[in-house]
N, CA, C and O atoms as a GROMACS GRO file, in nm:
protein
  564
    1UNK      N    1   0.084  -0.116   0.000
    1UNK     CA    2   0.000   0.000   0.000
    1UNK      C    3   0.090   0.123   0.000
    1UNK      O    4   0.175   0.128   0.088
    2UNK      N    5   0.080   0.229  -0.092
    2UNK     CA    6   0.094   0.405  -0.062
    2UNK      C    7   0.114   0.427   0.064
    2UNK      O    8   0.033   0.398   0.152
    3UNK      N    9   0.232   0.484   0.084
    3UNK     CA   10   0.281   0.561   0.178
    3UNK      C   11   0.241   0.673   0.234
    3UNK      O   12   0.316   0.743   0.166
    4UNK      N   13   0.173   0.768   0.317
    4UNK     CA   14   0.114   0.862   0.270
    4UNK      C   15   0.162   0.929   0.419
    4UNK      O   16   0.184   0.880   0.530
    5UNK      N   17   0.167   1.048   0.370
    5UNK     CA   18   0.251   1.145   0.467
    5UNK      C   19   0.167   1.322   0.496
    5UNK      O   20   0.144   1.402   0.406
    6UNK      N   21   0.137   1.341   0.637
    6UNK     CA   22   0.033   1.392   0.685
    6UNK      C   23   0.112   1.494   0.776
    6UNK      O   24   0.092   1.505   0.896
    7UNK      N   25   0.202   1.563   0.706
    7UNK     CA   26   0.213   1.673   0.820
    7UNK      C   27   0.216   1.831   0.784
    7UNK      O   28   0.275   1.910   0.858
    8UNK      N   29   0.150   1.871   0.667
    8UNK     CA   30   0.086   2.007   0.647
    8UNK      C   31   0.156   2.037   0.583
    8UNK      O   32   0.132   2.157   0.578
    9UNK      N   33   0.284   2.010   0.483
    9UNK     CA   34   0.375   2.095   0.414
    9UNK      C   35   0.325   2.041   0.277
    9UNK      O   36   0.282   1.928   0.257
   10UNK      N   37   0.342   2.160   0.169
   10UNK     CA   38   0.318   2.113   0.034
   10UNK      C   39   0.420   2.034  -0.013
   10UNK      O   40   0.396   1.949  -0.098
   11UNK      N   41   0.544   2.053   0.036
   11UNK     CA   42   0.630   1.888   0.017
   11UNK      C   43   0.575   1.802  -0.004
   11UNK      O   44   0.553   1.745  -0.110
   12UNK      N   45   0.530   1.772   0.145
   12UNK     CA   46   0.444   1.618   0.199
   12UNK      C   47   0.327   1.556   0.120
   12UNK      O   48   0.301   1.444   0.079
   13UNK      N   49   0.266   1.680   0.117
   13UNK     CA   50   0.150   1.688   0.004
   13UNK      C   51   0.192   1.600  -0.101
   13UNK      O   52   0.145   1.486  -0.103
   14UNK      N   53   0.265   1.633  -0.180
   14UNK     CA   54   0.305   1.638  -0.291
   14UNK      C   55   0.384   1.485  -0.317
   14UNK      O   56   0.332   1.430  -0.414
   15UNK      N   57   0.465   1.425  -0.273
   15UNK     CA   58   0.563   1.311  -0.217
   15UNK      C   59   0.430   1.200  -0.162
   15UNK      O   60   0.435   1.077  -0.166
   16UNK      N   61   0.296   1.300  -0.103
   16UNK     CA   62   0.211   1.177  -0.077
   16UNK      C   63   0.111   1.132  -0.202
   16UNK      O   64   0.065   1.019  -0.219
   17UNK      N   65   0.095   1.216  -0.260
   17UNK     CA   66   0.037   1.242  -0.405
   17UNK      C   67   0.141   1.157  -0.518
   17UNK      O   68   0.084   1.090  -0.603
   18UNK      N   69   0.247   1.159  -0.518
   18UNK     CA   70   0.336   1.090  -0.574
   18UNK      C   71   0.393   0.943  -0.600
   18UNK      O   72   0.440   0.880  -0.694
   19UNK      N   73   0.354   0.917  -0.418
   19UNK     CA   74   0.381   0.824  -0.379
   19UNK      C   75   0.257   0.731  -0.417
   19UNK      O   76   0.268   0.612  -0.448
   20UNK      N   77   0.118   0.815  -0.407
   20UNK     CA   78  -0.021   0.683  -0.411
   20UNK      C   79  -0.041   0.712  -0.560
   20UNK      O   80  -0.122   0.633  -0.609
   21UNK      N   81   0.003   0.793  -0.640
   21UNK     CA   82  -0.002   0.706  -0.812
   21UNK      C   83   0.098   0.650  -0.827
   21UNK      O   84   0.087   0.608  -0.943
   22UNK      N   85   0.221   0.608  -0.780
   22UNK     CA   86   0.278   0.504  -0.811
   22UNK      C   87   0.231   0.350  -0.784
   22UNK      O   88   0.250   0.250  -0.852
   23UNK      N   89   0.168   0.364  -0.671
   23UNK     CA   90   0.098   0.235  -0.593
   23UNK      C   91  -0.051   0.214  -0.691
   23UNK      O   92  -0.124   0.115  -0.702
   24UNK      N   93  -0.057   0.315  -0.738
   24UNK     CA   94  -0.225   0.300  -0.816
   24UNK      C   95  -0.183   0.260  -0.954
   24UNK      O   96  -0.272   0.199  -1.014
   25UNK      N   97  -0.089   0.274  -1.010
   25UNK     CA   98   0.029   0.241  -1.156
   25UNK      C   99   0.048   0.073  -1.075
   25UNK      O  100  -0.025  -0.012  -1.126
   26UNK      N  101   0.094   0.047  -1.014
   26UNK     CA  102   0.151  -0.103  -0.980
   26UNK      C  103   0.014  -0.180  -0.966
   26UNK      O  104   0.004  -0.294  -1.013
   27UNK      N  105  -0.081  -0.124  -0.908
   27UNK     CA  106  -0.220  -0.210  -0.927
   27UNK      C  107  -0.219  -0.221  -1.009
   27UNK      O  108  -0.187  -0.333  -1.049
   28UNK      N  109  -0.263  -0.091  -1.132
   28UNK     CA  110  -0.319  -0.108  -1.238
   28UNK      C  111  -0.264  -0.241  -1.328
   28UNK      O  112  -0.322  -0.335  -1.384
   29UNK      N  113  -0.116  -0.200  -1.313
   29UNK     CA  114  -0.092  -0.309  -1.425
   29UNK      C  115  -0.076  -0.463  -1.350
   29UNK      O  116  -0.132  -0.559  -1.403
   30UNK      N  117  -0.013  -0.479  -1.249
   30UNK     CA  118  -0.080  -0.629  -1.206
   30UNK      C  119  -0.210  -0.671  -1.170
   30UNK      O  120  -0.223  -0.774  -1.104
   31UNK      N  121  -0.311  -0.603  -1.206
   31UNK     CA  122  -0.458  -0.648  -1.247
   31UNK      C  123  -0.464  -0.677  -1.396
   31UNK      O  124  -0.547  -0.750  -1.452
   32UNK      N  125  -0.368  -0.612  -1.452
   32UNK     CA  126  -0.395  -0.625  -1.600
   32UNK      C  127  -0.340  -0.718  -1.666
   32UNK      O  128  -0.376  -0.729  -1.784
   33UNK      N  129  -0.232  -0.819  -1.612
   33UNK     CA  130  -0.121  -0.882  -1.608
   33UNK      C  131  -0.233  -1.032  -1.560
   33UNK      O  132  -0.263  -1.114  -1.646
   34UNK      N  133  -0.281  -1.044  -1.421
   34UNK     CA  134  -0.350  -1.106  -1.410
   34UNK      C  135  -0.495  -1.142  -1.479
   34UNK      O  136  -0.566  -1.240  -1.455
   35UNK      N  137  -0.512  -1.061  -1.550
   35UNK     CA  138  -0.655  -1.089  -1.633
   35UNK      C  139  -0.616  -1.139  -1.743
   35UNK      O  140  -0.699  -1.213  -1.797
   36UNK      N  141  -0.455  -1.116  -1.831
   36UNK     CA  142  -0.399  -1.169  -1.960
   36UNK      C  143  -0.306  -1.237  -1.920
   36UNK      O  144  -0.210  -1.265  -1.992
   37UNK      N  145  -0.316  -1.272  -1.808
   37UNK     CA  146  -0.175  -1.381  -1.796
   37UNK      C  147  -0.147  -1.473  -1.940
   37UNK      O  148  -0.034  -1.456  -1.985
   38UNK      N  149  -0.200  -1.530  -1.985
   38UNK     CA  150  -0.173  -1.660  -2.097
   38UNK      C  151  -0.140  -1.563  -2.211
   38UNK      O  152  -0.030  -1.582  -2.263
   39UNK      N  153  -0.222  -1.454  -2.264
   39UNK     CA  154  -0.169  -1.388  -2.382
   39UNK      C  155  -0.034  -1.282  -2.341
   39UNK      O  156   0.062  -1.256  -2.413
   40UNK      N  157  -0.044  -1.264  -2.290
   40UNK     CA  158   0.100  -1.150  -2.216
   40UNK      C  159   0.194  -1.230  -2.227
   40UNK      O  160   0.292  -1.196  -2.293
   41UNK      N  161   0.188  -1.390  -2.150
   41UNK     CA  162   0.308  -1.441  -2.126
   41UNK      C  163   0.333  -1.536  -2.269
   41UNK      O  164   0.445  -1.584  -2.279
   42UNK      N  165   0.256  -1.558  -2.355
   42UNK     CA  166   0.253  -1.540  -2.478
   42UNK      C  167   0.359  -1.501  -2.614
   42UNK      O  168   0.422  -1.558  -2.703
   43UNK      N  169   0.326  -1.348  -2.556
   43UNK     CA  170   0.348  -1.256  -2.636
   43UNK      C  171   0.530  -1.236  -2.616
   43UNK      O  172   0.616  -1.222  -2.703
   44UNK      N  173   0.541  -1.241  -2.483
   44UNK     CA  174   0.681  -1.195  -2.416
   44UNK      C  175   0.768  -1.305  -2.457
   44UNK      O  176   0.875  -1.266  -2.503
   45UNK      N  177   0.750  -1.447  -2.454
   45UNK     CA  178   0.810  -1.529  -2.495
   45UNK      C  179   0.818  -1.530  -2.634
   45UNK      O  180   0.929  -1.562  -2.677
   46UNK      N  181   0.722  -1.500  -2.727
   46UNK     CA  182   0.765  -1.505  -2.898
   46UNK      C  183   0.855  -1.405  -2.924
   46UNK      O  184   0.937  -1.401  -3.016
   47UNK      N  185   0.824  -1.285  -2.797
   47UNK     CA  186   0.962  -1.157  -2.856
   47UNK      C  187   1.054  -1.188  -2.811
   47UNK      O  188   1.148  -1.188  -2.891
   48UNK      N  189   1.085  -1.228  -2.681
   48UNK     CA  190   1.248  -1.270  -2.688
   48UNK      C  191   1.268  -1.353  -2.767
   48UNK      O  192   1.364  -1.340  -2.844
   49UNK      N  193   1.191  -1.456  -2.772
   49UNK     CA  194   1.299  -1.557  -2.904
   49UNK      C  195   1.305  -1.491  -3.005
   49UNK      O  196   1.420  -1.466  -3.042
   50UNK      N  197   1.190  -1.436  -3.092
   50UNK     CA  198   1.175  -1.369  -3.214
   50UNK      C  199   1.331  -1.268  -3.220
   50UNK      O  200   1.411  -1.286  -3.312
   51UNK      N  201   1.354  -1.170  -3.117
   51UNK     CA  202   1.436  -1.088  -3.096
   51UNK      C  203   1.603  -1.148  -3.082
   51UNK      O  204   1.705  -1.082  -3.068
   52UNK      N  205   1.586  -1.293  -3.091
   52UNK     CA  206   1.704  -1.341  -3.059
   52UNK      C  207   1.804  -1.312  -2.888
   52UNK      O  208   1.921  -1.344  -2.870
   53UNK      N  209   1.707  -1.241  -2.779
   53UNK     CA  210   1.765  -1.257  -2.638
   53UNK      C  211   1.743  -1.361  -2.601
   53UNK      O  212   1.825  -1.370  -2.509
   54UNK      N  213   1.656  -1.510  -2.605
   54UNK     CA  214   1.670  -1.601  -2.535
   54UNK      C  215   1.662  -1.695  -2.698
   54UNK      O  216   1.612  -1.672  -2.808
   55UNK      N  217   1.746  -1.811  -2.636
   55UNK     CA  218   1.771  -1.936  -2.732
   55UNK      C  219   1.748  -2.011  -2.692
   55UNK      O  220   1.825  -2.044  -2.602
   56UNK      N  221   1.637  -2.100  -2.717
   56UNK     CA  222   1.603  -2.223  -2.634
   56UNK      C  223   1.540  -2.329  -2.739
   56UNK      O  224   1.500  -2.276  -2.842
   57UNK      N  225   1.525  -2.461  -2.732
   57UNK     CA  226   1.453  -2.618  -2.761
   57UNK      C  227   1.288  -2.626  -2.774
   57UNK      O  228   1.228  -2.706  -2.847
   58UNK      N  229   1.224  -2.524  -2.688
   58UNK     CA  230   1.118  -2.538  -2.651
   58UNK      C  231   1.055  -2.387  -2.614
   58UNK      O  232   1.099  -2.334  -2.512
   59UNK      N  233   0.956  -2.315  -2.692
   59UNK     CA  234   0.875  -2.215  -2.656
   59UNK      C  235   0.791  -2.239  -2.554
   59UNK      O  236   0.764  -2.166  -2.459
   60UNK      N  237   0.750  -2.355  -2.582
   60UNK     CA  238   0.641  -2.344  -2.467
   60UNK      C  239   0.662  -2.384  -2.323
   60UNK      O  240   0.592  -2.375  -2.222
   61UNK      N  241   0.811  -2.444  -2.357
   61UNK     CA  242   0.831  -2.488  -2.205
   61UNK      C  243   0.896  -2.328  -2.145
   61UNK      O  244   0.903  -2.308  -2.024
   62UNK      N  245   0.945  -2.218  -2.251
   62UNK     CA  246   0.948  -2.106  -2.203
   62UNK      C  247   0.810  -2.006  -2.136
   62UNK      O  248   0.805  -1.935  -2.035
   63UNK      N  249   0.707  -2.038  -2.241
   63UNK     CA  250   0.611  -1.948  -2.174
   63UNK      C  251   0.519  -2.011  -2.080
   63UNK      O  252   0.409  -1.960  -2.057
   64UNK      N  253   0.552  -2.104  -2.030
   64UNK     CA  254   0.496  -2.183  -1.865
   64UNK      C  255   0.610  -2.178  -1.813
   64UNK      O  256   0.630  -2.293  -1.774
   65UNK      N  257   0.698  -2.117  -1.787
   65UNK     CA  258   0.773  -2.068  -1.680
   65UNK      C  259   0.733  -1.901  -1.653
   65UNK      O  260   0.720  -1.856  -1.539
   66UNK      N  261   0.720  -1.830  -1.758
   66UNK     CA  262   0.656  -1.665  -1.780
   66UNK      C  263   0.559  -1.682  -1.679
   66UNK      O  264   0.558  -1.622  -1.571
   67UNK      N  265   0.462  -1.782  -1.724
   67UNK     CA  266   0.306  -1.773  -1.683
   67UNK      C  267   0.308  -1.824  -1.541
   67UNK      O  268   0.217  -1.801  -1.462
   68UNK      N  269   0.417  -1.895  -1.512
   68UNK     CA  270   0.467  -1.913  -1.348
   68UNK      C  271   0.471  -1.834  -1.280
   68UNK      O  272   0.417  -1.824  -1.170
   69UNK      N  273   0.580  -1.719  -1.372
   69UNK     CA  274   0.652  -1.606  -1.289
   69UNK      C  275   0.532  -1.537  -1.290
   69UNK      O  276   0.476  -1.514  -1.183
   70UNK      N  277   0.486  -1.502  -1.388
   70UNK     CA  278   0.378  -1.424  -1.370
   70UNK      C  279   0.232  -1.425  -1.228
   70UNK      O  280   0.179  -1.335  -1.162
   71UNK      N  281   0.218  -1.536  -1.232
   71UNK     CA  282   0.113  -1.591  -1.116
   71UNK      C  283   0.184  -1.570  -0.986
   71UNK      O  284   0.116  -1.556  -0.884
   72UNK      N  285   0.305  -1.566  -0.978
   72UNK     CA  286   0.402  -1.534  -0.827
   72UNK      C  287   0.380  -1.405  -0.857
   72UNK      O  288   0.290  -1.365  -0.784
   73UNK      N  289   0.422  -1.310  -0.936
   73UNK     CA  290   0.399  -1.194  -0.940
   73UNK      C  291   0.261  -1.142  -0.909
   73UNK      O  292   0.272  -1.040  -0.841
   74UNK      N  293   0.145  -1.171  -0.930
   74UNK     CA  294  -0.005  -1.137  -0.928
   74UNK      C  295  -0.021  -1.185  -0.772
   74UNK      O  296  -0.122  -1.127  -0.732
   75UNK      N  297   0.034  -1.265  -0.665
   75UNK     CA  298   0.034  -1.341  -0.572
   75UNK      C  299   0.087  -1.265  -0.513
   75UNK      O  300   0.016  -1.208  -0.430
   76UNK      N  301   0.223  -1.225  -0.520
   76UNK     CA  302   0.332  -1.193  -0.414
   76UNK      C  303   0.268  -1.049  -0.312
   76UNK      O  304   0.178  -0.968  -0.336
   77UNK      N  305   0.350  -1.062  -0.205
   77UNK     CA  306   0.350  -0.954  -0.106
   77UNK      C  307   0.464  -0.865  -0.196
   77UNK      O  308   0.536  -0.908  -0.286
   78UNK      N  309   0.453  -0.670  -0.117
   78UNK     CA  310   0.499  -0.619  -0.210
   78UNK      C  311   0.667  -0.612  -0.162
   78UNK      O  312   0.750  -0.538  -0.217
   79UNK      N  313   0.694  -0.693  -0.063
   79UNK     CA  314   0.841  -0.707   0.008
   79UNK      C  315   0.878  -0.809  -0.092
   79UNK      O  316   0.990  -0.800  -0.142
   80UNK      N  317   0.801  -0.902  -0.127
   80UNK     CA  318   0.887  -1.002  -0.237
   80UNK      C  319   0.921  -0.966  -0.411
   80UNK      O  320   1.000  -1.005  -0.497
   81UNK      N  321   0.824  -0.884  -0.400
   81UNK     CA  322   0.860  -0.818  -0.492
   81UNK      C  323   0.983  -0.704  -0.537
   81UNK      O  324   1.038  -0.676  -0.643
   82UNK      N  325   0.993  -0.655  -0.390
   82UNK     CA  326   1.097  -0.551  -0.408
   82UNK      C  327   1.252  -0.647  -0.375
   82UNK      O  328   1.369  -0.617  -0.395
   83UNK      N  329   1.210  -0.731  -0.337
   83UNK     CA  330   1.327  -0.847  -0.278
   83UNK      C  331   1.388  -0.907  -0.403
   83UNK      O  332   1.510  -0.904  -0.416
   84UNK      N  333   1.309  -0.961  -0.498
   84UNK     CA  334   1.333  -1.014  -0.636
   84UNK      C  335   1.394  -0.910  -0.710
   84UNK      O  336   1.492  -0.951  -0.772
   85UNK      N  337   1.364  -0.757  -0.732
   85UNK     CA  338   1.398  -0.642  -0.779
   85UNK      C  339   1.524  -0.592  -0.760
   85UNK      O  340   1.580  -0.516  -0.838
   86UNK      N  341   1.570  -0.633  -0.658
   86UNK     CA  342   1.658  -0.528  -0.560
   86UNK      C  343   1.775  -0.497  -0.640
   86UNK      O  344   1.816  -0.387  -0.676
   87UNK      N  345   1.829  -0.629  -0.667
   87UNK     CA  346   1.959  -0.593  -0.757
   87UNK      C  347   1.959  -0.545  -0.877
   87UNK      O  348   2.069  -0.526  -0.931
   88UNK      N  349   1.810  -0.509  -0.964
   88UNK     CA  350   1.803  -0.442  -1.054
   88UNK      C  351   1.730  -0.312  -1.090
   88UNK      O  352   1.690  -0.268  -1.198
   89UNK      N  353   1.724  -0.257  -0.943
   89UNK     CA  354   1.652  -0.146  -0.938
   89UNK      C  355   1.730   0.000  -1.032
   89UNK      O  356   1.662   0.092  -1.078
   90UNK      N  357   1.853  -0.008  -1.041
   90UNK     CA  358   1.930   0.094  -1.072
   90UNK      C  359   1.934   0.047  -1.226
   90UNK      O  360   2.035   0.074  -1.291
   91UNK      N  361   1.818  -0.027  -1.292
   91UNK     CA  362   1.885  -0.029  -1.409
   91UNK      C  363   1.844   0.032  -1.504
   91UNK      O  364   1.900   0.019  -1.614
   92UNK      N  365   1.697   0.144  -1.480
   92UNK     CA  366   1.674   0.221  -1.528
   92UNK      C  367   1.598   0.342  -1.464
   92UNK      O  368   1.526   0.315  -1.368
   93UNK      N  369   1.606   0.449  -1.499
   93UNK     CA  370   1.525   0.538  -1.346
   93UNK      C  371   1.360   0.496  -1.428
   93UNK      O  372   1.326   0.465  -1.542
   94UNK      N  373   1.283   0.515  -1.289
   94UNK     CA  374   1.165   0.504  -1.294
   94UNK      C  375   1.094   0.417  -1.394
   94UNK      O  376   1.036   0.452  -1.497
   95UNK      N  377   1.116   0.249  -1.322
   95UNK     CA  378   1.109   0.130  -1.400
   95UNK      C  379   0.944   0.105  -1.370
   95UNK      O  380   0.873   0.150  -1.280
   96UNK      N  381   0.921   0.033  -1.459
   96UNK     CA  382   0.789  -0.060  -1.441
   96UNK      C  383   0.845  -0.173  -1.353
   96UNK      O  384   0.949  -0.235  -1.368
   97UNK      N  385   0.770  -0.182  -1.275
   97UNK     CA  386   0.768  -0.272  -1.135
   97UNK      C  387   0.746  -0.425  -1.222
   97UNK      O  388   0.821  -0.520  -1.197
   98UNK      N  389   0.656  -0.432  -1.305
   98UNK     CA  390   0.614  -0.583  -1.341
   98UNK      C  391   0.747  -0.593  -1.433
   98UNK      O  392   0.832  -0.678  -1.405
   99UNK      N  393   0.764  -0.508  -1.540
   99UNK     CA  394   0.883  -0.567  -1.618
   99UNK      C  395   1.034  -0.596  -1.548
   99UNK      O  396   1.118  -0.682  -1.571
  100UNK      N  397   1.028  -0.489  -1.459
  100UNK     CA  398   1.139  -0.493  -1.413
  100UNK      C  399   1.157  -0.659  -1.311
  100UNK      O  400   1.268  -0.704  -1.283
  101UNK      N  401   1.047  -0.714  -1.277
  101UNK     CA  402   1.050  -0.844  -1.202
  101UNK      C  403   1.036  -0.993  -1.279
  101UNK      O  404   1.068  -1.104  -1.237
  102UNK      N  405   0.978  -0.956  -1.402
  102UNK     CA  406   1.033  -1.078  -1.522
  102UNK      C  407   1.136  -1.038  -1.538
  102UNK      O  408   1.208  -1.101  -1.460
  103UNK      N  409   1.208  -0.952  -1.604
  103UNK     CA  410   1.361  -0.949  -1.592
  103UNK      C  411   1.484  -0.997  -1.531
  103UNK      O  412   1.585  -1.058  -1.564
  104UNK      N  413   1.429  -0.944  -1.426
  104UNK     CA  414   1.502  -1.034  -1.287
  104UNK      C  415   1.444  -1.191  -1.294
  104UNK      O  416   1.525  -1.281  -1.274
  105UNK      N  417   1.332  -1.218  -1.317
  105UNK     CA  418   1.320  -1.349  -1.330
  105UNK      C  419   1.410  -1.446  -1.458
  105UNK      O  420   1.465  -1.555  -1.468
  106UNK      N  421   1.386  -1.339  -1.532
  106UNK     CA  422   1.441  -1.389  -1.696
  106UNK      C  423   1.644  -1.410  -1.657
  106UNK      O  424   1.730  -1.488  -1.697
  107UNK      N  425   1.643  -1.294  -1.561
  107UNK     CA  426   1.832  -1.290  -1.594
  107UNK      C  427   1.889  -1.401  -1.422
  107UNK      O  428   2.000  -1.444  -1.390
  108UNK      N  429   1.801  -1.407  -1.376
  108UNK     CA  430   1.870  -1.490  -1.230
  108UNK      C  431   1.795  -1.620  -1.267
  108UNK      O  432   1.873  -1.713  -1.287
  109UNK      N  433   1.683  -1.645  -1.280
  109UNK     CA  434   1.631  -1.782  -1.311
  109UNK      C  435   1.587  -1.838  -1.407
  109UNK      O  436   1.604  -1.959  -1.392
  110UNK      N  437   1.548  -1.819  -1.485
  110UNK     CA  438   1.471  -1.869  -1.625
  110UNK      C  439   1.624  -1.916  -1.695
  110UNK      O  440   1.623  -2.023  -1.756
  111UNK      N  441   1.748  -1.841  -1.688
  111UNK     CA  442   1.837  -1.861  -1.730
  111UNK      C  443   1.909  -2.026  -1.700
  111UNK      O  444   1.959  -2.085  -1.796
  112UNK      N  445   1.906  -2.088  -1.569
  112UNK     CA  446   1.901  -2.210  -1.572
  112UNK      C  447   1.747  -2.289  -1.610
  112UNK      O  448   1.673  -2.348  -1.531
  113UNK      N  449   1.740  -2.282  -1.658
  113UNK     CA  450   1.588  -2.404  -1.677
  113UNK      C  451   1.662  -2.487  -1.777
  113UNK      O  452   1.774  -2.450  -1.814
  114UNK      N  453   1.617  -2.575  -1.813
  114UNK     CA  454   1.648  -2.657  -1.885
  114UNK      C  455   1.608  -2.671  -2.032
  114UNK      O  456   1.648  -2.768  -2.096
  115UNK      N  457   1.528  -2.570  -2.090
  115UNK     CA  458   1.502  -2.543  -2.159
  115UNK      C  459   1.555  -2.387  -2.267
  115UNK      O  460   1.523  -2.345  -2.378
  116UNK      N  461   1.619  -2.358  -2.194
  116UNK     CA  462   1.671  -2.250  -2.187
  116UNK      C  463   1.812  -2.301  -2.279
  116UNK      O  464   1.849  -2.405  -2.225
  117UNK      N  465   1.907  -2.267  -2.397
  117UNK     CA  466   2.037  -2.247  -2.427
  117UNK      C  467   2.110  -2.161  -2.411
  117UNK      O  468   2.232  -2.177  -2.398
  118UNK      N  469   2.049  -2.051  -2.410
  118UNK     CA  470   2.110  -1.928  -2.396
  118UNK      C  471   2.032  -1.781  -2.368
  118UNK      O  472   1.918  -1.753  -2.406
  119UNK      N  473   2.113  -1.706  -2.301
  119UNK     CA  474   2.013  -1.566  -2.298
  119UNK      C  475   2.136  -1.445  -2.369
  119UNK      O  476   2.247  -1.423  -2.320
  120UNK      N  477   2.089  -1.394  -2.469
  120UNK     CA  478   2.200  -1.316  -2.524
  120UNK      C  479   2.144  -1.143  -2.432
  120UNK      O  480   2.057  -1.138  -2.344
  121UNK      N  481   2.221  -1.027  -2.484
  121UNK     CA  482   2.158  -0.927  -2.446
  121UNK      C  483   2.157  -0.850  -2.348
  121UNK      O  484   2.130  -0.912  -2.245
  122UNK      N  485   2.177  -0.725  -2.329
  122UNK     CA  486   2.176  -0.664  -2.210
  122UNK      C  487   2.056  -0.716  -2.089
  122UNK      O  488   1.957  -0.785  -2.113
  123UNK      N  489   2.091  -0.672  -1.981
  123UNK     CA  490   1.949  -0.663  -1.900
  123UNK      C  491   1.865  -0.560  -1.968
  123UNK      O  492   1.749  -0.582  -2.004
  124UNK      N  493   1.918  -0.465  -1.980
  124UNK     CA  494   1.827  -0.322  -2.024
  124UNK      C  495   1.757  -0.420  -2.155
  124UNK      O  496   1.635  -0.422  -2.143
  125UNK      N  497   1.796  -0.484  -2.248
  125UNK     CA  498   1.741  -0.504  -2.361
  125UNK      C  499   1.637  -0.619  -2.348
  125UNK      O  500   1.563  -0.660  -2.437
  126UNK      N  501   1.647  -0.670  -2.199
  126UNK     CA  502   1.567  -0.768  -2.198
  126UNK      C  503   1.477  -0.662  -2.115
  126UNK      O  504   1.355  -0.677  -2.120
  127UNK      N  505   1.498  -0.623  -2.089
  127UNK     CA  506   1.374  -0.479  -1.986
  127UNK      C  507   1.271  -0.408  -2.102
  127UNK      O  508   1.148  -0.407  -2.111
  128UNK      N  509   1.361  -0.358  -2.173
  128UNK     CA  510   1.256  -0.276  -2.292
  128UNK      C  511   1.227  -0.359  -2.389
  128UNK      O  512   1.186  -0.300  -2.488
  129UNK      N  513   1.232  -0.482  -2.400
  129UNK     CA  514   1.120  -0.616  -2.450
  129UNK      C  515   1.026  -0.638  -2.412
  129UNK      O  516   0.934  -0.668  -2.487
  130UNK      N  517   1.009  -0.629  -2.257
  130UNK     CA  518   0.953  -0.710  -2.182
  130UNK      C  519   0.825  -0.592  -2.208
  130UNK      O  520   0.715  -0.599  -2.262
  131UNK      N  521   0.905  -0.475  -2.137
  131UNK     CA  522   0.822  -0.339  -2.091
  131UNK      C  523   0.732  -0.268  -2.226
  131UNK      O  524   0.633  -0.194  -2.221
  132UNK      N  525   0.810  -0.322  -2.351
  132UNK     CA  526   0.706  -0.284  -2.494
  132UNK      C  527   0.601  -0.357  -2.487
  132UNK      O  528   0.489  -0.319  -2.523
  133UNK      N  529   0.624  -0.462  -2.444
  133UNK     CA  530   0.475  -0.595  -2.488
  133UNK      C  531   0.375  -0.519  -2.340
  133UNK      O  532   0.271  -0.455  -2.360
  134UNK      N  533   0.417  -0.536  -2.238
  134UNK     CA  534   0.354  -0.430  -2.103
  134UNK      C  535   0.268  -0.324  -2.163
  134UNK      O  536   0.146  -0.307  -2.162
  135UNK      N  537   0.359  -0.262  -2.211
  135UNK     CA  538   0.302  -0.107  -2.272
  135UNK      C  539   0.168  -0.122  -2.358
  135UNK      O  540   0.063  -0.064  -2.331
  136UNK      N  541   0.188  -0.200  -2.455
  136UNK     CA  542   0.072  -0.270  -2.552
  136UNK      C  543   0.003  -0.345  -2.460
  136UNK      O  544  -0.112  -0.352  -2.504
  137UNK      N  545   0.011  -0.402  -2.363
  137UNK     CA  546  -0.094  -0.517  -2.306
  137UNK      C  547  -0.212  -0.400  -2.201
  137UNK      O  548  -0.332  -0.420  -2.177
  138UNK      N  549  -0.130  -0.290  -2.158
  138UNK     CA  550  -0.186  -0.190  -2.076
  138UNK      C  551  -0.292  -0.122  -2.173
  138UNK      O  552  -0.416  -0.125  -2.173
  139UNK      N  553  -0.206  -0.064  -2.250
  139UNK     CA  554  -0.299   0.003  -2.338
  139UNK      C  555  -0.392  -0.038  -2.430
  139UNK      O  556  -0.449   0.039  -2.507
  140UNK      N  557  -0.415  -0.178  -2.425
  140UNK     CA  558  -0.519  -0.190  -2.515
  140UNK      C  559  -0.590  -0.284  -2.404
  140UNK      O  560  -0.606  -0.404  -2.428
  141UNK      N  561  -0.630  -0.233  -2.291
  141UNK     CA  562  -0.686  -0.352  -2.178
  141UNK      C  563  -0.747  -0.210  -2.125
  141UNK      O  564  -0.816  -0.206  -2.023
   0.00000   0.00000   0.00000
């Protein structure tokens, strides 16, 4: 939940106003994430392979691991979320919370599966993959 800060300065104001559309942005899109789970996680898996960042044997054993991560994501408390994040918070200012946590899923775990050969690509390039198909799944939902 929004942080919200109550002590009369238009600072506070403002930082609390700041703070509860970011929290109202992180609903929005993990409601939206959860209502398209199967086409989102879909979509994200044909662009990395399509894009040549992940090389793998098997698509679909890629996008039932997505649709995994994804359901932990729609599930999680927002400490596990920022816990999964942590080491990739600095990797772009003012990230999307959902892309930025397939990412981290995509570059710490998905990377061993067994289905998996390879992950080519920056993090950033696996971020603004992830976060284009996001962008389109938001906006047309």
């Amino acid at each position: 939940m929004g942080k919200i800060f109550y002590t009369g300065n238009k600072e506070e104001k403002l930082l609390s106003k700041i703070e509860s559309s970011k929290e109202r942005e992180r609903i929005k899109t993990i409601t939206t994430i959860r209502d398209n789970v199967e086409t989102f996680s879909n979509k994200v898996s044909m662009k990395l392979i399509e894009t040549g960042l992940i090389e793998t044997v098997s698509k679909s054993g890629i996008e039932k691991q997505i649709v995994r991560c994804l359901d932990t994501l729609c599930t999680a408390e927002d400490f596990d979320i920022d816990f999964m994040v942590a080491p990739f918070r600095t990797l772009i200012s003012n990230p999307n919370i959902a892309s930025l946590y397939l990412t981290a899923f995509i570059v710490e775990k998905l990377i061993n599966h067994k289905d998996v050969v390879d992950i080519y690509g920056s993090d950033e390039d696996i971020y603004f993959c992830i976060n284009r198909e996001l962008a389109n799944l938001v906006a047309n939902s």
